[in-house]
N, C-alpha and C positions, 0 to 999 in steps of 0.2 A: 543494621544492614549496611553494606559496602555502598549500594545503590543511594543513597542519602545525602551522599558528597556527591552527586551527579545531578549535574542540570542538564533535563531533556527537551531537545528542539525537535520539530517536527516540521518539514519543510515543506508545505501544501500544495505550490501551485507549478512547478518545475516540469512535470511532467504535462499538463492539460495536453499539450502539441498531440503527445503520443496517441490518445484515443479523442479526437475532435468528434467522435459519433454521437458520445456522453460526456463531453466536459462542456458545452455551448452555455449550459445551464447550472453548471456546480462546477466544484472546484475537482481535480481531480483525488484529492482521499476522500471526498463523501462519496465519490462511482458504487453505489449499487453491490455488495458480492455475496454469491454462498447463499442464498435465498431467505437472508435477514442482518448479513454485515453487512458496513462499510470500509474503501480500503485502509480508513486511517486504521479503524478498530486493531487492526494487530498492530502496530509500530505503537499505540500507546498503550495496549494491553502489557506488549513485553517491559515497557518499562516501568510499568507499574506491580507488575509481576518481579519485577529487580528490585523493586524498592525504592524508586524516583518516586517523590512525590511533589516536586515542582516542575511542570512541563511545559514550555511555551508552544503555539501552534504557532508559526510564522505561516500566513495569509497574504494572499495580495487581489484578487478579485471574487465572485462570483461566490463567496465566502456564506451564504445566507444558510444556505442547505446544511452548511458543517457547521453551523452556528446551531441550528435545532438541534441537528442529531446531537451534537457532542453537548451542547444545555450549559449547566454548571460542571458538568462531570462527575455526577454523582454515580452515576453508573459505572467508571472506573476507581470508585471510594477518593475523588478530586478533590472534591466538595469540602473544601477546611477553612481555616481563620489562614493558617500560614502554608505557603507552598502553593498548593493547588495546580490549577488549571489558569494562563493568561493566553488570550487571544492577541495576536502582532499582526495588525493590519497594516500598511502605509502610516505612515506618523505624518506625511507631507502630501500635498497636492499631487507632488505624482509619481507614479509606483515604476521610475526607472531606475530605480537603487533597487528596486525588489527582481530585478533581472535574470541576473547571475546571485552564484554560492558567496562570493567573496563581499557584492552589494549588499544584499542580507543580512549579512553577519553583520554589517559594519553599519547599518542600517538601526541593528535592532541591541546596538552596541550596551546603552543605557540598561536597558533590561537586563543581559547578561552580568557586567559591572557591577547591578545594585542585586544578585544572588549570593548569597553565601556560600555556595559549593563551591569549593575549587575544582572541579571536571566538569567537562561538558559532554553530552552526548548528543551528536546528531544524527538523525534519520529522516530520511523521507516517509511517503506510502506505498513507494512502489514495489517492496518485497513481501510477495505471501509467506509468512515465516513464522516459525513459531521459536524463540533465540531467548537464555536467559543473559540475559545482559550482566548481570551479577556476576555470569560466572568470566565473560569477557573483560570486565573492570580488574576481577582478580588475576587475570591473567595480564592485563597492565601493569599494573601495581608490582607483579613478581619479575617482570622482563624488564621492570625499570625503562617503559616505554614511554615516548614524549607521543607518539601519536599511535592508536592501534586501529584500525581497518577490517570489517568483517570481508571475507571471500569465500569463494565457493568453489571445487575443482569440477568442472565441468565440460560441456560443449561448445567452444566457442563459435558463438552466432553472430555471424557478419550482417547478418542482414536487420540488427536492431536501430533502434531511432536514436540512440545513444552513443559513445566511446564502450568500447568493450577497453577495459582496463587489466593491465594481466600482469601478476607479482612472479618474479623472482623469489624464490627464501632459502636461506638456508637452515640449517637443521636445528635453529632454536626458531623458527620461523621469521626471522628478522627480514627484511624486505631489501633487497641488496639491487634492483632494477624495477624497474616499472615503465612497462610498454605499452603504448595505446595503439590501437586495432592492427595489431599485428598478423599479417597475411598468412602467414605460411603454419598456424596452430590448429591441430583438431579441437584437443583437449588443454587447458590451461587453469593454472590460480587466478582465475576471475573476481574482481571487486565489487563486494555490495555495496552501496550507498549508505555504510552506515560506519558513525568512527568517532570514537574515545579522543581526546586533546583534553590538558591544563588548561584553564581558561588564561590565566596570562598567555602563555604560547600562543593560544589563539588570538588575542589582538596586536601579541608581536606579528603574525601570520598575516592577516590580514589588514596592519598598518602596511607593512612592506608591499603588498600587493595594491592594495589601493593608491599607494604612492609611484605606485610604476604600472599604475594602467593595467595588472593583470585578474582576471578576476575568471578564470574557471580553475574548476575543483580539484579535476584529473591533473590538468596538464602545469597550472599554477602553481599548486600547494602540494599535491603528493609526490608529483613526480620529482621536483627540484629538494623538495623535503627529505627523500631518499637518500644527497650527498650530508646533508648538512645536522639532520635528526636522527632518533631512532624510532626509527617506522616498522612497527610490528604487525603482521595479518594474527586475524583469526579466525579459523575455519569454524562455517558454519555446517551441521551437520542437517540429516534429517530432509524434509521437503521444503522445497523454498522453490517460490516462482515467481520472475519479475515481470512484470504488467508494464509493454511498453508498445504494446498493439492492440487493434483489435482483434486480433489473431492470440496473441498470449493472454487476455482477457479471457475471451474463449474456453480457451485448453485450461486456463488454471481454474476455470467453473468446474469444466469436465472432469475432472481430476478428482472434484470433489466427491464421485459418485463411485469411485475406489475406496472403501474402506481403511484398508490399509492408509491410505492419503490422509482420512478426516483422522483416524486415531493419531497420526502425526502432529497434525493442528489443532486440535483440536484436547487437549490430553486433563485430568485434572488437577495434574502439579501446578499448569500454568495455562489457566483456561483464558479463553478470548471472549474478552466483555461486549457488550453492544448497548444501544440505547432499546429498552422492551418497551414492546406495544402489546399492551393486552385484548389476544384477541380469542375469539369461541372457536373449538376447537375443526378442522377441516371435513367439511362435508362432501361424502361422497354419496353418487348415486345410484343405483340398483345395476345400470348397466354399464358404471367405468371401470375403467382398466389403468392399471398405474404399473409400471415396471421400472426395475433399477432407477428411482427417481427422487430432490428432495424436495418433499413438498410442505411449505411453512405453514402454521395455523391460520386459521380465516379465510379458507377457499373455497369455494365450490366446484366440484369436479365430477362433471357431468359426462364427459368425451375420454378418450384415449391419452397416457400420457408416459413418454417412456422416455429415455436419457436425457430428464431434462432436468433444470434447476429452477423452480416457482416461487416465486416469495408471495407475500403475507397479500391477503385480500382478495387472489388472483379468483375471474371467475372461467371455467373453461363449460363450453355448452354443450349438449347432447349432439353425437357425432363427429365431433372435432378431435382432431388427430395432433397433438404435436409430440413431436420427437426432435431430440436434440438439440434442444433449444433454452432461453433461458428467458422466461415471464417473466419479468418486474413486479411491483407492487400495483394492485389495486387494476390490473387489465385484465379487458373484457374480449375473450376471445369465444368469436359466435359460433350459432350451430356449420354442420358440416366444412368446417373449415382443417384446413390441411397446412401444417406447419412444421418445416425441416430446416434444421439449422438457421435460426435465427434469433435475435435479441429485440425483446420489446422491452423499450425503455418504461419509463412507470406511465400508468392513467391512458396505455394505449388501447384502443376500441378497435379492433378485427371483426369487421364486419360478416358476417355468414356465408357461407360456399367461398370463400376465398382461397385460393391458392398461392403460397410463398414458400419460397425453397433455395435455400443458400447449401454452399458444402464447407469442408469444416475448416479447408483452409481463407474460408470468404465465407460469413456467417453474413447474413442479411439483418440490418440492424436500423429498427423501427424507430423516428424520436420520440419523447416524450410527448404525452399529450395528441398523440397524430390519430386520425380515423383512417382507414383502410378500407 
């Protein structure tokens, strides 16, 4: 497999800012999704699905949580003598190198250096995606590209927590401009966070920047790489949704209850792994009602339960109504209780006759561990 000359990074903690509601307490790719993943689960599923089998996570706090889930990595077939699975926390006292994309790198230089692949892949967790990466590499490999870039043509949304980055190509796709949040676009070659580099290129890249003080990703490396490289996109097809609120947190649950959506993601060419917990299967009671919903094993569901997304454990009580919403693990939501648009993070207790109601552009979002 192509994928085999590919060292995979996985950048964990870049995003936390974006949803403060659920990262206080983990990192942001352990967040909770789809009612028994987490968001690393697909950026390391695609590459293990390509045929990476040496992966590093780069970490920097709050890392415990994606230390359970992700274990040895035997759930993604990690789990070996050579390659695998390494975890990159902080090497030093203190994690201001782990900042920025360009500290990072150059942070976790040693590791890199002592892989044998000569290509790197880096991705974060912030794309819902289901991508073969194999077939990305081969399309490096043919455009004779020094760095290649996934995108996506879509809606440009101003009002994200991020640079909206937008490529220029011309008709071999080659990337001939790159402009960041540019005002006047509907629609645009929009940049995912994820991209093919030579590993030498890359600590040419990132010597250069760290010696001139520049160290972001967009405006440092792609965009000046543009005159000097060949910078190639590649379009990602299919459904992809970037988690950088808790507003698109939301809607990329919701999404999920579109069929058409899970057979995107969810497919058997290129399935998405997770860590299983075996649990009995989901009891329901004589008088609940379940509609368009997904609901994970090990529930009790006793009350009303329609457009929502439940994970594993969840117990809902006789008369309780939620709609629209998305349970966490292992919470306990009482009798006659009333629930619209809202997020309970895990081990929440909703105490009986209560009333909570969020709308879908401002979902109500419970922390971990809270009583109600």
């Amino acid at each position: 497999m192509a994928g085999k000359n590919m060292l995979g990074l996985i950048l964990t903690n870049f995003q936390d800012s974006y949803i403060p509601e659920l990262t206080t307490v983990r990192t942001f790719s352990s967040v909770p999704f789809g009612a028994k993943y987490r968001l690393i689960d697909f950026s390391l599923s695609n590459m293990v699905n390509s045929g990476i089998t040496k992966i590093g996570i780069v970490t920097k706090n709050n890392y415990l949580s994606l230390m359970d889930h992700i274990g040895s990595g035997k759930s993604w077939n990690l789990s070996r003598r050579r390659g695998g699975l390494t975890f990159l926390p902080p090497f030093e006292n203190t994690v201001d190198k782990f900042n920025t994309f360009i500290q990072t790198i150059d942070s976790i230089s040693n590791f890199i250096e002592h892989s044998y692949e000569d290509y790197v892949l880096i991705s974060s967790s912030m794309a819902v995606v289901n991508i073969d990466y194999q077939q990305m590499f081969n399309a490096h490999l043919k455009s004779n590209a020094d760095i290649t870039v996934c995108y996506r043509n879509e809606h440009v949304n101003k009002n994200r927590n991020f640079d909206n980055v937008v490529f220029s190509l011309d008709s071999s796709k080659r990337v001939s401009e790159v402009l960041i949040n540019p005002r006047n676009l509907e629609t645009a070659d929009c940049m995912i966070n994820t991209c093919i580099v030579k590993k030498d290129l890359l600590f040419e890249i990132v010597s250069e920047c760290m010696s001139r003080s520049r160290y972001n990703f967009s405006r440092d490396v792609i965009q000046p790489c543009v005159k000097d490289y060949n910078v190639y996109g590649y379009e990602v097809g299919g459904y992809c949704a970037d988690i950088d609120s808790i507003q698109s947190y939301f809607k990329a649950n919701m999404d999920l209850l579109n069929a058409e959506v899970r057979e995107e993601l969810f497919n058997m060419r290129n399935p998405i792994y997770t860590k299983v917990r075996d649990d009995m299967p989901t009891k329901y009671g004589l008088d609940s009602s379940v509609k368009n919903s997904l609901i994970s094993p090990g529930c009790v569901i006793e009350g009303e339960v329609e457009n929502s997304v439940i994970f594993k454990g969840v117990t809902i009580a006789k008369g309780a109504k939620v709609s629209n919403s998305i349970i966490m693990q292992d919470c306990i939501i009482g009798e006659n209780t009333t629930l619209n648009y809202v997020i309970c993070d895990k081990d929440v207790v909703i105490s009986p006759t209560r009333m909570l109601c969020g709308i879908d552009s401002y979902p109500v979002c419970i922390s971990k561990k809270s009583v109600v």
